[in-house]
C-alpha positions as CSV (number, residue, x, y, z in Angstrom):
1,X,-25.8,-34.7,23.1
2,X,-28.5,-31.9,23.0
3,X,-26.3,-29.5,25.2
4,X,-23.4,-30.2,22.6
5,X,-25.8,-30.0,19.4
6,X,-27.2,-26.3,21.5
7,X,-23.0,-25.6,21.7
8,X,-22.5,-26.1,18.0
9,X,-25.6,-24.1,16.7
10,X,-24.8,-20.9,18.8
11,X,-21.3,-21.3,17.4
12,X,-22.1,-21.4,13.9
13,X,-24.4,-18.6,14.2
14,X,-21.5,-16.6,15.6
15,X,-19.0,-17.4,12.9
16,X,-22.1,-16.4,10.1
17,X,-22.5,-13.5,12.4
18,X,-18.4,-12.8,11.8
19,X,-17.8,-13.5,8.9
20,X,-19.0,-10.5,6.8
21,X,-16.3,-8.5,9.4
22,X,-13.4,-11.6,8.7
23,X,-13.7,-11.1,5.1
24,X,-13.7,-7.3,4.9
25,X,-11.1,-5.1,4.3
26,X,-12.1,-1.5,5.2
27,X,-15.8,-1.6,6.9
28,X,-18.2,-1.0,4.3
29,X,-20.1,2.6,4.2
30,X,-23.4,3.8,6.0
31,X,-24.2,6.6,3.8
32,X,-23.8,7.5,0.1
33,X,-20.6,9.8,1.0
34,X,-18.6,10.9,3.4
35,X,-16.0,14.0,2.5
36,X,-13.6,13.9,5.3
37,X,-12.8,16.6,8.1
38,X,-9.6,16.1,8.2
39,X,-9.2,17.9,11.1
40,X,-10.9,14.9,12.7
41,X,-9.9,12.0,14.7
42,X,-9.7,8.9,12.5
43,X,-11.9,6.0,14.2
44,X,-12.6,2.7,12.8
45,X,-14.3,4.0,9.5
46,X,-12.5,6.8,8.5
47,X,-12.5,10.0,9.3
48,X,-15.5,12.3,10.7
49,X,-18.0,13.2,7.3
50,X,-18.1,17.5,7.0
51,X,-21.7,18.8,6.5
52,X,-23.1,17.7,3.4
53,X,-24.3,21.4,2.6
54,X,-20.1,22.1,2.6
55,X,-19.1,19.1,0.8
56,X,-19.8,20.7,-2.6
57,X,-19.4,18.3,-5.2
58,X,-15.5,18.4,-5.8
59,X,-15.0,15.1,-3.6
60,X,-16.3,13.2,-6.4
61,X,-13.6,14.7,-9.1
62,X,-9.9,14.6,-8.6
63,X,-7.6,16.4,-11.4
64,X,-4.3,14.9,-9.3
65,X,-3.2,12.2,-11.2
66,X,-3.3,13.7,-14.6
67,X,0.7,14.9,-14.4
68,X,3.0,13.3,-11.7
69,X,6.0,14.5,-9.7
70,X,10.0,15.0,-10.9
71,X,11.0,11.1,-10.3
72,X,14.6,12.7,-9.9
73,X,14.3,14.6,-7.2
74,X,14.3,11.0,-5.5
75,X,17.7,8.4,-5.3
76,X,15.0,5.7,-6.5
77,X,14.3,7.5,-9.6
78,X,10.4,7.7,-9.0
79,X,7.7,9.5,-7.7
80,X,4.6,8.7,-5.8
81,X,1.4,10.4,-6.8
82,X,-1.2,9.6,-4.1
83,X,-4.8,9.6,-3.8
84,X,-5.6,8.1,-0.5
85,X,-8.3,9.6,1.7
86,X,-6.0,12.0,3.0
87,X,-5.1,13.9,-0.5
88,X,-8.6,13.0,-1.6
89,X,-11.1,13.5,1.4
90,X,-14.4,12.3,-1.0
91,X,-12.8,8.6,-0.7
92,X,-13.2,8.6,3.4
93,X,-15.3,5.4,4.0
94,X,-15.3,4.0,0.5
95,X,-12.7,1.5,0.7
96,X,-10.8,2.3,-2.3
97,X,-7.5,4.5,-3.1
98,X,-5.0,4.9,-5.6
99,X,-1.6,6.2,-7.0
100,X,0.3,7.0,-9.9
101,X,3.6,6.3,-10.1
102,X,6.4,7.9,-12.8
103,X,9.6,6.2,-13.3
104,X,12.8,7.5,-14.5
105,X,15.1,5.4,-16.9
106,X,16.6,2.9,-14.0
107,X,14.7,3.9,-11.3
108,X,13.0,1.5,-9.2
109,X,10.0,1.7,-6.8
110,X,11.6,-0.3,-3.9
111,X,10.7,-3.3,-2.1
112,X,7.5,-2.5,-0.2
113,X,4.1,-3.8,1.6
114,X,0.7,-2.8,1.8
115,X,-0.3,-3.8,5.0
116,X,-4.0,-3.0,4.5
117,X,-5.0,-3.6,1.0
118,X,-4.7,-5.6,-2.2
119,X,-3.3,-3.5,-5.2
120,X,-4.3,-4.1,-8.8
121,X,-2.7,-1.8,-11.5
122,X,-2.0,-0.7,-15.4
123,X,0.8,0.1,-17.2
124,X,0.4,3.4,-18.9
125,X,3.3,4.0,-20.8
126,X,6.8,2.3,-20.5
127,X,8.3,-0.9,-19.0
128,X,8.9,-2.1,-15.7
129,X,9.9,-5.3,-14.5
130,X,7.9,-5.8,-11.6
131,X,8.3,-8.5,-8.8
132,X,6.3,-10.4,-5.9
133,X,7.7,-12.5,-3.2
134,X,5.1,-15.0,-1.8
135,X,5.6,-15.7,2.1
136,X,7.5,-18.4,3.8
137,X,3.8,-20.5,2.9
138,X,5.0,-20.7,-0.5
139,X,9.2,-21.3,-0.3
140,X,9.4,-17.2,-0.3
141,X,9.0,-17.6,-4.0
142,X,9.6,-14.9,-6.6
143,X,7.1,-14.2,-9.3
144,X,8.4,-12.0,-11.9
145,X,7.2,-10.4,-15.6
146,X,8.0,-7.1,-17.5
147,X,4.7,-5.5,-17.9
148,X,4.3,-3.4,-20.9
149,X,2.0,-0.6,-21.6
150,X,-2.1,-1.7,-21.2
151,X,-1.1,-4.4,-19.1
152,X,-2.0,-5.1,-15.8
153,X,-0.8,-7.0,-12.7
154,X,-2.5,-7.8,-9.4
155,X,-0.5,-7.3,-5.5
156,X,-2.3,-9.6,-3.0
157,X,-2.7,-7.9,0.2
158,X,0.4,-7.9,2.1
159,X,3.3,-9.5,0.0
160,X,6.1,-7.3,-0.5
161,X,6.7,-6.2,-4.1
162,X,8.7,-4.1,-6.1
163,X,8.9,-2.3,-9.4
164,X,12.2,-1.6,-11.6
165,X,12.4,0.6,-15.4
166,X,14.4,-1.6,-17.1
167,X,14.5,0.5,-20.7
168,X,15.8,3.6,-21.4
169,X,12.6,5.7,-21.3
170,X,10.5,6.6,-18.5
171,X,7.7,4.6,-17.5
172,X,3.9,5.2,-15.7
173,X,1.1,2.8,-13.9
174,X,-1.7,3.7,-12.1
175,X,-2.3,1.7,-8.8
176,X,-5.6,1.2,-6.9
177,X,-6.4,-0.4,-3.9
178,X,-9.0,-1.6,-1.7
179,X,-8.4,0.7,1.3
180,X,-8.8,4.3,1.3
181,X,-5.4,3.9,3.2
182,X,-3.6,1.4,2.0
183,X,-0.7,2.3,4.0
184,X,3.0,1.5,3.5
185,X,6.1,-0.4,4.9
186,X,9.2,-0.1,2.5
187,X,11.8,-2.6,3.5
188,X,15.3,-1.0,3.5
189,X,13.6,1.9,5.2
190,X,12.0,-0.6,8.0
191,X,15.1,-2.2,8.8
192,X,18.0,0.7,8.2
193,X,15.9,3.7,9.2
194,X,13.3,3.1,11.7
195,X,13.4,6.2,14.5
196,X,14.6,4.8,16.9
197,X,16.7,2.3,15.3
198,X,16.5,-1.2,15.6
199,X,19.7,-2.6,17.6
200,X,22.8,-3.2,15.6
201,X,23.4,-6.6,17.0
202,X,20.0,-7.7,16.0
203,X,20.1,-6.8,12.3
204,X,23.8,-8.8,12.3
205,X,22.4,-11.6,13.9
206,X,19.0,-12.0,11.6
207,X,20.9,-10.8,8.1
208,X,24.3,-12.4,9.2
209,X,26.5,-9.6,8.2
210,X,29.3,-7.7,10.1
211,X,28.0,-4.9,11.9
212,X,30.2,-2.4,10.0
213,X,28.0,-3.1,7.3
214,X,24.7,-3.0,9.2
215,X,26.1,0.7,10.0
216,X,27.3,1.6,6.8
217,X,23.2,0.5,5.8
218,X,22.1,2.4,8.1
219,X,23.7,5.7,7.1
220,X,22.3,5.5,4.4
221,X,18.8,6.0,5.5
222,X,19.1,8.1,8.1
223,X,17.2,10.8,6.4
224,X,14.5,8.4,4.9
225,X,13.3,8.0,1.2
C-alpha cells in the first residue's frame, strides 16, 4: 500500500507538472518581445528574436489591415489579409495572430481548419452566413447564423468552418487567433489538390463517387486557390 500511495503521488505531481504544457497553445514568452529574424530557423517558440537595438519599435504597429486585397482576383470571391508572425515579425512568441478578410457579393471563404488555434472574430461591415461543423463527437453537426455588422462569432480550435456573402454588397471581419501561426487546411484543396495527389481509388472509395468525377475534382485544383 505505501509503494502504491509513493506510485500515485509522483504521478500526480507529473500530471501538475504537465499540465500548464497540455493546456497551452503556443508556449508562452520569456521576454517582453521578440521581433523575428525571419531568416531564422523556426524552433518550438517561434522564430530566433533580432537584436533589440535593430528592432526599432515598428513590431508593435501594423498599418496592414487597414485596406484589404481585390476579392476578385480569386474564384472564391475573397481575399485573405494576414497578420501571422510571418507578415508581422513583432507577434513571434506572443501567441496571437490575425486576418482580415473582404468578401465580394457571393463569394465564400471555403471550408477550412485551423489546426493550431481557436479563432474569434467581428463583423465589420456586410453579411455572411457563416458555418461550423462539430466532429463525429457531436453527430458532425452543423451550427449556422448570418452574422451582421458588430457581431461576433467564436471557431474552436480545429473544427472546420466556412464563410459565405449572402447579400448583394461586399462584406468584412477581422479574425484573431491564439497562435502566431494559426496555420491552414482548406478542404477541397486537401483532398483534390494535394502535391502529390492522393490516389484516385481512394477518394472513390471514401466519397463514394465514380472516379471520373474524383478527376474532373481534381482538375479543378490543380493550380491551387
Amino acid at each position: 500500500m505505501e509503494r502504491l500511495n509513493k506510485t500515485l503521488t509522483a504521478l500526480s505531481a507529473t500530471m501538475l507538472l504537465l499540465a500548464p504544457l497540455l493546456m497551452a497553445t503556443d508556449p508562452d514568452p520569456l521576454q517582453d518581445f521578440c521581433v523575428a529574424d525571419l531568416t531564422g530557423k523556426l524552433s518550438v517558440n517561434g522564430y530566433p528574436c533580432k537584436p533589440a537595438a535593430a528592432a526599432g519599435d515598428e513590431f508593435l504597429f501594423s498599418s496592414r489591415a487597414t485596406r484589404g486585397g481585390d476579392p476578385m482576383a480569386s474564384p472564391n470571391g475573397s481575399n485573405v489579409t494576414e497578420l501571422d508572425v510571418n507578415e508581422w515579425p513583432g507577434l513571434n512568441t506572443l501567441g496571437v495572430s490575425m486576418n482580415r478578410v473582404d468578401f465580394a457579393p457571393g463569394g465564400t471563404n471555403p471550408p477550412h481548419i485551423h489546426p493550431r488555434a481557436t479563432e474569434i472574430g467581428v463583423m465589420i461591415r456586410g453579411e455572411l452566413l457563416l458555418g461550423i461543423i462539430g466532429s463525429l463527437d457531436s453527430g458532425n453537426r452543423y451550427y449556422s447564423k448570418v452574422v451582421r455588422a458588430g457581431e461576433t462569432f467564436v471557431i474552436p480550435r480545429g473544427l472546420m468552418h466556412f464563410q459565405f456573402n449572402v447579400v448583394k454588397e461586399p462584406a468584412t471581419m477581422v479574425v484573431s487567433f491564439n497562435s502566431q501561426n494559426p496555420g491552414i487546411v482548406f478542404v477541397p484543396l486537401t483532398l483534390f489538390g494535394s502535391s502529390p495527389p492522393i490516389p484516385t481509388p481512394v477518394l472513390v472509395k471514401a466519397l463514394r463517387v465514380d472516379a471520373e468525377v474524383v478527376e474532373l475534382l481534381k482538375s479543378k485544383f490543380t493550380g491551387g486557390y
